[in-house]
GUVOVO-511582 format. One line per 3 residues: number of its first residue (from 1); their letters; for each residue y negated, z negated, x negated of C-alpha. Coordinates in steps of 0.1 Angstrom, whole numbers, plus 2048, in hexadecimal, padded with zeros to 3 digits. Layout:
BEGIN
NUM	a	Y:Z:X  ... $
This chain:
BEGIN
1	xxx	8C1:63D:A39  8C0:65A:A57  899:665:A46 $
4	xxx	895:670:A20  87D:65A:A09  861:668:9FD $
7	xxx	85F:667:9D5  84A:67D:9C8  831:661:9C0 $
10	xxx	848:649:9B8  844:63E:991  855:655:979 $
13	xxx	867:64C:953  84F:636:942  833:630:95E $
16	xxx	836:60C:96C  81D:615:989  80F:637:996 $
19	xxx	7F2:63F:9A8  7E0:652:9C2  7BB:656:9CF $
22	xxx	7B7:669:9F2  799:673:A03  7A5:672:A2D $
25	xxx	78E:67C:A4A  785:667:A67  7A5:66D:A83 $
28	xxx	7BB:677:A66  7E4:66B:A6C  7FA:668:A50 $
31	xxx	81E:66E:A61  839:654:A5D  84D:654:A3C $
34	xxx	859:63B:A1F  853:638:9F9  86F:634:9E0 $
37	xxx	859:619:9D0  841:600:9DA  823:606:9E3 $
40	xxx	7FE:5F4:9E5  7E8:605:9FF  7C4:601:9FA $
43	xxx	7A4:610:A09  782:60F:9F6  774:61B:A10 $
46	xxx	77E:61A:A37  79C:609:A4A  7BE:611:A4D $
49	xxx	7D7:60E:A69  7FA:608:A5E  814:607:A72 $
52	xxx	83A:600:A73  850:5FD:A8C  840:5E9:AA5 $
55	xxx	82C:5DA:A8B  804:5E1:A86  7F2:5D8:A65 $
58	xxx	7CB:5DE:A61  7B7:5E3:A43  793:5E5:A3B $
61	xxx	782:5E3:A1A  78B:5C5:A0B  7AF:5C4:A17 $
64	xxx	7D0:5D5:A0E  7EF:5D8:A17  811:5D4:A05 $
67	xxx	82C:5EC:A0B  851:5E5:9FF  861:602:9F7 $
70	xxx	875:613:A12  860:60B:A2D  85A:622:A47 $
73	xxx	837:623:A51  817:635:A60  7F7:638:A58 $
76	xxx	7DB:643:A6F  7B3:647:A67  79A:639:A7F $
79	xxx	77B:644:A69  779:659:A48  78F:640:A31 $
82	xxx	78F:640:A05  7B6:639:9FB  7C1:62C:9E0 $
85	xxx	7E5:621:9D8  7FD:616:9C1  81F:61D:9B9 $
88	xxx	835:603:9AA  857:602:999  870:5F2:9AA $
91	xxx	874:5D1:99F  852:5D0:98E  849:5B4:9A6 $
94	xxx	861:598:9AA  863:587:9CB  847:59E:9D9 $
97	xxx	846:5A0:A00  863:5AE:A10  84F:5B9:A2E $
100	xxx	829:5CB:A33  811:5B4:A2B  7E8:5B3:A2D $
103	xxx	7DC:5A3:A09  7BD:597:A04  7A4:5AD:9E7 $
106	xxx	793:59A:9CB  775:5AD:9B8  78B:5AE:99E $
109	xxx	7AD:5BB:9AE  795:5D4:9BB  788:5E1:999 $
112	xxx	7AC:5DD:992  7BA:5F6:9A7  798:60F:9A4 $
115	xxx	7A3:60F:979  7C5:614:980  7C1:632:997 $
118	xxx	7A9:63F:983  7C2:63E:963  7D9:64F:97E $
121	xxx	7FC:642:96B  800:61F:959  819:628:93E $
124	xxx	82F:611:92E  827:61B:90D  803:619:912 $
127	xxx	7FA:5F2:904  7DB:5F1:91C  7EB:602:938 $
130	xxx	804:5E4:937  7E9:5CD:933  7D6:5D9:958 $
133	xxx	7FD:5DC:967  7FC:5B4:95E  7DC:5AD:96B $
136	xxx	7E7:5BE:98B  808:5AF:98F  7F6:590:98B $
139	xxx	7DE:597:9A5  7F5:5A3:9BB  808:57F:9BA $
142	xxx	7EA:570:9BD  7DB:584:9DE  7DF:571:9FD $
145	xxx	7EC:57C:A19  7D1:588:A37  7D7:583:A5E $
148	xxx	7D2:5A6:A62  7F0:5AC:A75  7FC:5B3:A99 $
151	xxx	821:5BC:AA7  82B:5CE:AC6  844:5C2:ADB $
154	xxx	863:5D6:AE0  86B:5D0:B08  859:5EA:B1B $
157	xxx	848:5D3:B31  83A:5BB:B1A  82F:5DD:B05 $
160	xxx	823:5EB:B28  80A:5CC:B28  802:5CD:B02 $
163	xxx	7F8:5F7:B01  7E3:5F1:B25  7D2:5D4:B13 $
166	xxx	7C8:5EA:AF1  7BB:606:B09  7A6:5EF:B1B $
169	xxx	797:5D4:B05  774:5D8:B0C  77C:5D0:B31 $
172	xxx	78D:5B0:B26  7AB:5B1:B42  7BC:590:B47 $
175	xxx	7E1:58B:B3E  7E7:58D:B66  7D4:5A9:B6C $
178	xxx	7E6:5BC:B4E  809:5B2:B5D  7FF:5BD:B82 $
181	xxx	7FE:5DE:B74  819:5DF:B63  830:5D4:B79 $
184	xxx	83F:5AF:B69  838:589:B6D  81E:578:B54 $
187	xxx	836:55F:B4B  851:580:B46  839:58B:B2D $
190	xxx	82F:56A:B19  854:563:B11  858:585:B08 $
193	xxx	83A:586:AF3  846:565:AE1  869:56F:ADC $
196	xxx	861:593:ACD  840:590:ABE  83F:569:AB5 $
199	xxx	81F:563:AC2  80E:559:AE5  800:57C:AF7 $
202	xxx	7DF:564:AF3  7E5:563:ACF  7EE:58A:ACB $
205	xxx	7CD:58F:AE3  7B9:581:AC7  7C7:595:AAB $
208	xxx	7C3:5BA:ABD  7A2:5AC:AC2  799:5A3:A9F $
211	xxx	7AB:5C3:A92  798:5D9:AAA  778:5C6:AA4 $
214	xxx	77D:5C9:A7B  781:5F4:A84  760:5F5:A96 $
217	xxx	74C:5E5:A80  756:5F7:A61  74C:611:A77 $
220	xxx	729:602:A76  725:5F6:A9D  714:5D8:AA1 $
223	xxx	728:5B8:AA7  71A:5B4:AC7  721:5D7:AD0 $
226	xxx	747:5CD:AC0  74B:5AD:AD0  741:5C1:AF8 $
229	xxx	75C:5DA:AEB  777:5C1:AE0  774:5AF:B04 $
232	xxx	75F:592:B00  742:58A:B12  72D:576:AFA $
235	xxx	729:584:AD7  72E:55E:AC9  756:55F:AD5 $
238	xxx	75D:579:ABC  744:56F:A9E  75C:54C:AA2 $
241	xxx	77C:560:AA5  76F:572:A84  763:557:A71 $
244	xxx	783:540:A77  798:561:A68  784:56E:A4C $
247	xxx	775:550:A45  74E:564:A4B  739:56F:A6A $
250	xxx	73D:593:A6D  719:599:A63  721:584:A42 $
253	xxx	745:59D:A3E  734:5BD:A41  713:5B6:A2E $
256	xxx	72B:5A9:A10  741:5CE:A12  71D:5DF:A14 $
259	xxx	714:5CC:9F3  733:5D9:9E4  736:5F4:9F0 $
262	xxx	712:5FE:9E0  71A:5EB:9C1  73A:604:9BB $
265	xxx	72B:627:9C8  729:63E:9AA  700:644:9A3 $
């Protein structure tokens, strides 16, 4: 590998998984680098862009996202964001994802993953510091897998079309208008789009949207205000698009990470 792996946090002799709590500001960028071990990348409080390669994983609240070890990856800040993360051993998690992934957040895996950062080292000697490393590693098998998840097409034009769109969501340009601009056929850019990203550019459309509609309310807009910014004309479009993803309305979503969010703030 042409870059060196970051290991400073990776788990030393006897410590099956290692912590670490950070406190980022709003705008903050965490430049691109790898861990020698895997890593679980959680925020308590505020979302998290990931990115790798062409790929773009969000997470607010009640999300997280898996990182094998190796991985090369960014992180950028939209808001002021809590981090916490854990560091596994190789190996500690059989058959774990071999890419990033977005994993759904029980209560529980929450509290989890507070305890264990809190401990700051589970130790392999220590009988109930191998008692929460099972309860996480069976949580972690357990966590389902969120859409949270967008990739970038390599081909200039097709990317072209996909950056103009991201700039420019709350004007809601159509696919043609997009490619005008550019400079490449519509029908150039859908088999692009499904060759290299796997999806329709309708379908990849959606997910920006949702991702960029999941930011802004975090950020405590409105969803009316989010759904005007995200392109759609009629708030009702993207309380569906939500509600068929994460299974709420967004009213529902971020009154439930308010609840929490007061339940776990120290008095």
């Amino acid at each position: 590998m042409r870059h060196s792996v970051l290991k400073q946090y990776d788990p030393k002799a006897s410590v099956s998984i290692s912590t670490l709590a950070y406190e980022y500001p709003a705008g903050h960028n965490v430049p691109e680098h790898a861990h020698g071990s895997d890593q679980l990348v959680y925020a308590t409080r505020g979302v998290m862009e990931i990115s790798a390669g062409q790929s773009l994983w969000l997470t607010p609240p009640h999300l997280a996202v898996w990182i094998p070890a190796r991985t090369r990856h960014r992180i950028r800040m939209p808001g002021a964001v809590s981090m916490r993360t854990l560091y596994l051993r190789r190996g500690l998690l059989p058959r774990a994802p071999e890419i990033c992934t977005v994993l759904h957040i029980s209560p529980l895996f929450r509290e989890l993953v507070v305890e264990a950062v809190r401990i700051g080292q589970l130790r392999t000697t220590n009988h109930l510091h191998c008692a929460l490393r099972d309860l996480i590693l069976s949580q972690l098998r357990n966590a389902s897998p969120a859409p949270m998840f967008v990739k970038l097409p390599a081909d200039s034009r097709a990317l072209g079309v996909a950056e103009a769109f991201i700039a420019n969501q709350a004007d809601a340009p159509s696919l043609d208008a997009l490619c005008r601009r550019v400079g490449v056929s519509v029908r150039t850019v859908q088999r692009i789009f499904r060759k290299e990203v796997g999806t329709s550019f309708e379908f990849w459309r959606r997910q920006v949207r949702l991702m960029k509609g999941i930011e802004l309310l975090v950020a405590g807009r409105s969803v009316k205000t989010v759904a005007a910014e995200v392109g759609y004309r009629q708030s009702s479009a993207f309380v569906e698009l939500f509600r068929q993803t994460l299974g709420k309305t967004p009213r529902a979503w971020v009154t439930a990470l308010e609840a929490r969010d007061k339940r776990t703030r120290p008095k």
